[in-house]
N, C-alpha and C positions, 0 to 999 in steps of 0.2 A: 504494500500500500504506500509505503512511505518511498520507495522510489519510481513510482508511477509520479508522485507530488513530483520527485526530484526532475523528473522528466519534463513535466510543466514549464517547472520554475526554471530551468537551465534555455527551454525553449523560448520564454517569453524574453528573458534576457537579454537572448543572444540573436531573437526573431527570427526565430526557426521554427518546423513543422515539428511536432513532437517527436512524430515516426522517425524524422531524420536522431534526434538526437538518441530516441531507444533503439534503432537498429547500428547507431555510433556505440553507443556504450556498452553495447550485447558485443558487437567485431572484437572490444577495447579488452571485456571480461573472460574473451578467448584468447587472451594473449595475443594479438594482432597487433602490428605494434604501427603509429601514427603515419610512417610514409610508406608503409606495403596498402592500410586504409585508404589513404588519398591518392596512391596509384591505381592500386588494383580493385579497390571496392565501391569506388566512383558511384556506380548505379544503384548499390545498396545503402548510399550515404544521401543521396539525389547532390551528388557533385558540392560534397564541402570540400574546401581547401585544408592543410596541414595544419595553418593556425587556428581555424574553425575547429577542428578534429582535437585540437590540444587545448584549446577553452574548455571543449567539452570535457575532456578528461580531467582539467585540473579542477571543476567547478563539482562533478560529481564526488573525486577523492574529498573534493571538502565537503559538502554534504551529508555524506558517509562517514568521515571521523566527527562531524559533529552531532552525526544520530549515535557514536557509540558511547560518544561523552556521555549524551543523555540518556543514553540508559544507564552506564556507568555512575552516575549522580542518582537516578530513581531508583 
């Protein structure tokens, strides 16, 4: 649930289609690493570039250590 939110919030951000950012972050969490993504997965990204690709990545990693603080704290 809470990374369907993160998917939003990174889209609205960064004015992107969700899809783009959950089928970026699904390549990212298969170990795909940012310019094999932006060479080779073009069509499954709908054509982001490397630093588009590496936004999303660093905005999800912080997203993600700040859900585990919070549950870390609760």
């Amino acid at each position: 649930m809470n990374e369907e939110k993160h998917f939003q919030t990174i889209a609205q951000e960064l004015k992107l289609n969700v899809w783009q950012v959950h089928k970026t972050i699904e390549l990212l969490d298969t170990e795909n690493t940012v310019p094999f993504i932006s060479r080779y997965r073009k069509e499954a990204t709908g054509n982001l570039d490397e630093e588009q690709i590496r936004t999303i990545e660093e905005r999800i990693r912080t997203l993600r250590v700040l859900d585990a603080r919070k549950e870390t704290v609760l």
